[in-house]
N, C-alpha and C positions, 0 to 999 in steps of 0.2 A: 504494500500500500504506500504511497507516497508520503512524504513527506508533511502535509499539508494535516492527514487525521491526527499524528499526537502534538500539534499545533493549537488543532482546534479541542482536543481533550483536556490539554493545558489549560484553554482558555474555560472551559468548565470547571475542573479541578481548582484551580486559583481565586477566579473570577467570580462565574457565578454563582455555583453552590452559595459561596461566604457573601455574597450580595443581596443572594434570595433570602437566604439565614435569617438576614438583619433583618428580613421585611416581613419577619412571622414574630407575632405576639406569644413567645414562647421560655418563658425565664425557663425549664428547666435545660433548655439549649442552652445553654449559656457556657457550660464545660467542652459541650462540641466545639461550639466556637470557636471556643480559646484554642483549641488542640486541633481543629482542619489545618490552618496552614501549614502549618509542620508536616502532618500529617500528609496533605497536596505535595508539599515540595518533595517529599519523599517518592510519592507516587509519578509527581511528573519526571523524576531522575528514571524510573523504570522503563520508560516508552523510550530513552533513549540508548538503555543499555543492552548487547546482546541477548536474545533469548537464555537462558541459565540462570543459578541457584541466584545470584547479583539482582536479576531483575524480578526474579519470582517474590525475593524479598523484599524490596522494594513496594514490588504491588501488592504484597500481603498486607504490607502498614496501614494503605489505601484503604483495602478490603476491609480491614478491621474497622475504620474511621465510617465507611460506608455503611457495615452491620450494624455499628451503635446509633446512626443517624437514623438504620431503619424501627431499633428497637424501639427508639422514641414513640414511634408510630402506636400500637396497642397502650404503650401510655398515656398517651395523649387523648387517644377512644377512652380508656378510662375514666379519666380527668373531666373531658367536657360531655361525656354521653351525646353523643350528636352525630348524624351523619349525615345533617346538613349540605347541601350540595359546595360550598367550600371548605365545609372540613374533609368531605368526603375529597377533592382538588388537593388540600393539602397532606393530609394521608400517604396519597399516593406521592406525594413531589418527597414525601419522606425515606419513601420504601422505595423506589426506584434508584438510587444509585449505586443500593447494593446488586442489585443487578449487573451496575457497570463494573463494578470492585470485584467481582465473583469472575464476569469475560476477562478482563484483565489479568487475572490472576492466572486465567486458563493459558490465556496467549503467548503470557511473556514465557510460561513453561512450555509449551509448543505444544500442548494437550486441546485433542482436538474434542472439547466439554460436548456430550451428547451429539455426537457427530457431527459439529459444526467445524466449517473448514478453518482456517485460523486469519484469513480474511474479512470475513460472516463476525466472529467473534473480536476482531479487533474495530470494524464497526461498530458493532453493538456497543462498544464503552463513551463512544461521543453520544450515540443514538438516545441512551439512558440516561443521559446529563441534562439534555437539551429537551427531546419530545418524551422523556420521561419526567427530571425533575423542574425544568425550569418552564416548559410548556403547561403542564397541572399545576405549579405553584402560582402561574399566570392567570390562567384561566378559574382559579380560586382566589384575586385579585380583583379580576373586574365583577367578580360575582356578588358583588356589593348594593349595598342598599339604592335603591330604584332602577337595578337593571330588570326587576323581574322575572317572566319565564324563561327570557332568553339567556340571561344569565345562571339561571339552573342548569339551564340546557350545556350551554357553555364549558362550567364550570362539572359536569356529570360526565359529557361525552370525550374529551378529554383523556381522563385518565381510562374509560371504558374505551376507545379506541387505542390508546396506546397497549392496554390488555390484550385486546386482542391480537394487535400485532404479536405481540411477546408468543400468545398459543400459538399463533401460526405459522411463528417459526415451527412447532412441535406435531402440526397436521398437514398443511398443504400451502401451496402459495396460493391458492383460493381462499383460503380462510385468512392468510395474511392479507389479500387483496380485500376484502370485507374489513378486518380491522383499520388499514388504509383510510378506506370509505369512511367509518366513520371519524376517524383522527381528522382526517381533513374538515369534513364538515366542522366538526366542534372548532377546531383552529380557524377556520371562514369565520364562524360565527363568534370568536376572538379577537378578532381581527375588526369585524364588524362594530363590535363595542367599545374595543379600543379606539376608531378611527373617531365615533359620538365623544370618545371624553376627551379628542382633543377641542371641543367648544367651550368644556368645563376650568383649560387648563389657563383663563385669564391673560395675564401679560408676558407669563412665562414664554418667551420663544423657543429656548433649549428642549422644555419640556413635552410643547407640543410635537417640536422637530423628533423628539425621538419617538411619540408616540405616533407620529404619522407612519415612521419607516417603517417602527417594528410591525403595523396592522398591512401597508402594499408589501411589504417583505412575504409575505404568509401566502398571499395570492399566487407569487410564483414560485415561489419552496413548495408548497404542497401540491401543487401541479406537478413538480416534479417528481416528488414523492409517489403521486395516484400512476403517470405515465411508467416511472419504474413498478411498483406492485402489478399494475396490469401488463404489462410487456413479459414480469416473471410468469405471471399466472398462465398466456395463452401464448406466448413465442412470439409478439410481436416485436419488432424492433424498439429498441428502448435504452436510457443511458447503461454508460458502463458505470462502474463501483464508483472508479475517479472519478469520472467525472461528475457524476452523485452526491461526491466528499467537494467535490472545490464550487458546485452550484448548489444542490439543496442544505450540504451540510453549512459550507460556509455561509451563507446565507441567512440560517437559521439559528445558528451562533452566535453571530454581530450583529446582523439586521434584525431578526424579532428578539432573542432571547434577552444579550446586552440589553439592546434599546430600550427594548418593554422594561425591564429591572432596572435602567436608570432612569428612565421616566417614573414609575413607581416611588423607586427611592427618595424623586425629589418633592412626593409628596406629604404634607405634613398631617398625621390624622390627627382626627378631634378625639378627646378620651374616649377611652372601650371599655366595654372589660373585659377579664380575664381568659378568658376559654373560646374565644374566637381571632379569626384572621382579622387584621385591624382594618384593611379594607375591606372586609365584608360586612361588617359592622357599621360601618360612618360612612360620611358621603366626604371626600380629602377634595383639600384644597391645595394650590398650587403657588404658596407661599415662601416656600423655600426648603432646605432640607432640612431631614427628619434630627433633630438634636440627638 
């Protein structure tokens, strides 16, 4: 694989995770926190090192930081009882980058994890960053007070399309093409909401600038996404891996993921409390950044 995916893993591992982080009303995070970067740095040394016990270790550190991130997850059900269409968004942006920490782990060892080729698997660790965690922490974002049904919807289809991708890796690429199907919609309909709340965003230019990219970003990432699942599914001609990795991934990195997460960041919510996403809760304003 080129160059270009553990560039853009990097820019997960570093970046976003610990940017999404910040923007969940979540003190018992607070130990993760402190402990991802280290944590990241370690893991992005592993994409660089030969296959062998050096990189395996490396991405086990990862992997550990990703399992705790996910353990959070049935805490956190505990804590608020709610499966709320953005806790339910956040849940999931919890428990997906163990996903990525698990392929990673696989690859750097040359272990081809449930018959997956070690290409397939070294995708999967940006794939789980992005349209796992930072795409449902998203779309559990704008699913905030007065968007509605559409923001259920948003906020539901999401992390149930990104599901079903994950299965169909483990059934068919027809069943991956269906999961596709609905990722896309829910991310359209992301996209859609996000492009509304740049009317919301006042004087801010920066802010709406990033929320305008990260919503037209999504229109052609996921186009490309739908044309590769359907090209796999029936033989039609359709991108290759690479080129996959330098248009929908990168794309989808910088243009929504970034963007949406700094637009978000820079907004200031009104008090909450406790046991919910702070944008789903209040209606933010775009005042400046979050203290």
């Amino acid at each position: 694989m080129t160059v270009l995916v553990p560039l853009i893993v990097m820019l997960g591992m570093l970046v976003v995770i610990p940017l999404g982080l910040s923007l969940l009303d979540a003190p018992e995070l607070a130990v993760i926190r402190r402990c991802w970067p280290t944590a990241a740095a370690v893991g992005a040394v592993a994409l660089w090192l030969p296959r062998g016990p050096a990189a395996v270790g490396c991405a086990a550190v990862y992997a550990l930081a990703t399992l705790a991130l996910a353990a959070q997850a049935p805490l956190r059900l505990a804590r608020t009882r709610s499966l709320a269409a953005p806790e339910v968004a956040v849940l999931t942006a919890l428990v997906t980058p163990a996903v990525a920490g698990i392929a990673l782990v696989a690859e750097r060892s040359g272990h081809r994890l449930f018959g997956f080729g070690l290409d397939i698997l070294a995708l999967t660790v940006p794939h789980f960053h992005f349209a796992g965690f930072a795409a449902a922490l998203i779309a559990g974002l704008v699913c905030r007070a007065g968007t509605g049904r559409a923001g259920r919807i948003a906020a539901l289809s999401v992390p149930v399309g990104t599901l079903l991708v994950l299965a169909g890796y483990f059934v068919d690429d027809w069943a991956e093409l269906a999961g596709a199907l609905v990722l896309t919609c829910g991310m359209w309909l992301v996209g859609l909401l996000t492009w509304r709340d740049i009317g919301a965003a006042g004087q801010d230019r920066t802010a709406r600038a990033l929320l305008g990219t990260s919503a037209v970003v999504l229109v052609a990432t996921m186009l490309l996404a739908l044309s590769w699942a359907l090209g796999e599914a029936t033989g039609l001609p359709h991108p290759t891996l690479a080129w996959m990795a330098a248009t929908h991934g990168l794309g989808n990195a910088i243009g929504f993921a970034l963007c949406a997460l700094l637009a978000r960041r820079r907004l200031r919510p009104l008090p909450h409390d406790g046991g919910a996403l702070a944008a789903a809760t209040t209606t933010p304003t775009l005042k400046g950044r979050t203290a």
